[in-house]
C-alpha positions as CSV (number, residue, x, y, z in Angstrom):
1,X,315.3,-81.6,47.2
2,X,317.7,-83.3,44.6
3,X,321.7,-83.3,45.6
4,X,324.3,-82.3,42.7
5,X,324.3,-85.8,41.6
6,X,321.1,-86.5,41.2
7,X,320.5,-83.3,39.2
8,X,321.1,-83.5,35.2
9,X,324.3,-82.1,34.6
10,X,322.8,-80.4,31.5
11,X,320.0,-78.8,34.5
12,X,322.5,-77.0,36.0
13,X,324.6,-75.4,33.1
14,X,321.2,-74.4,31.6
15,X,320.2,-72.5,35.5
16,X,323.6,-70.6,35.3
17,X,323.4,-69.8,31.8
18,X,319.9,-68.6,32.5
19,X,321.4,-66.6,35.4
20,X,323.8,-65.1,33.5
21,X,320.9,-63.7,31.4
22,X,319.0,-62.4,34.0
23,X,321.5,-60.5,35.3
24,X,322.6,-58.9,31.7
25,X,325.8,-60.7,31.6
26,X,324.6,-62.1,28.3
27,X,322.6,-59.1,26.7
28,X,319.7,-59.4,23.9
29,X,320.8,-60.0,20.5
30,X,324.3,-61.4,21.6
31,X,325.3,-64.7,19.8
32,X,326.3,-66.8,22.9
33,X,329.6,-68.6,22.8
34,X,330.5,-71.5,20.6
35,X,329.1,-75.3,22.0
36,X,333.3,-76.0,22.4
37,X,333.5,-72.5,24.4
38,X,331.2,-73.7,26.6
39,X,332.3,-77.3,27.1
40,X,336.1,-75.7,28.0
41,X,334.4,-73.7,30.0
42,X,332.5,-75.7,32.8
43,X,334.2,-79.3,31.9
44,X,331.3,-81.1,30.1
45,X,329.9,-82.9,26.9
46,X,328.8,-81.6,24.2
47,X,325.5,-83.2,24.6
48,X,325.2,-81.4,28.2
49,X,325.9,-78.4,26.4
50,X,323.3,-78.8,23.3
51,X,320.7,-80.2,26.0
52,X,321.0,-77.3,27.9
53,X,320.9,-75.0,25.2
54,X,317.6,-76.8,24.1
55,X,316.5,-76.5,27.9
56,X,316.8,-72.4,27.3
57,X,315.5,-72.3,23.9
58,X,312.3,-73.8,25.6
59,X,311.5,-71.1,27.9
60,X,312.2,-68.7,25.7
61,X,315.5,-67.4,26.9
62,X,317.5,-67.9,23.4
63,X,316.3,-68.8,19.9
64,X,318.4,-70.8,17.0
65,X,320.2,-68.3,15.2
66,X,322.1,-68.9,11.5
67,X,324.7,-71.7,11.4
68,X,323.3,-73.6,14.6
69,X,324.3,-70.2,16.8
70,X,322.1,-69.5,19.4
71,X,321.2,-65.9,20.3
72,X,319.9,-64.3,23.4
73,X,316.0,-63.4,23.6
């Protein structure tokens, strides 16, 4: 099993995102907060933030929206 450091940082924002969806925290059809929200939000880059978005957006749990916003599945 990995430790915390040898996980991607970008791996774990995209599990508790993902979480949050599963438990309806982030409902379908909901733009999700802004890149800079999220990087205020659990200390991080902007490139953890994008590659976990892009980590979600493979598995189907948001899609690409207008404007770069990503929207909940």
């Amino acid at each position: 099993m990995l430790t915390r450091r040898q996980r991607p940082l970008a791996h774990d924002l995209a599990a508790t995102l993902g979480g949050r969806i599963a438990a309806g925290e982030l409902a379908p059809g909901v733009r999700l907060p802004t890149e800079a929200a999220f990087m205020d939000e659990f200390g991080v880059s902007r490139t953890v933030v994008r590659e976990a978005l892009s980590k979600l957006q493979q598995t189907g749990a948001v899609r690409n929206a207008e404007r770069g916003q990503h929207v909940v599945q």
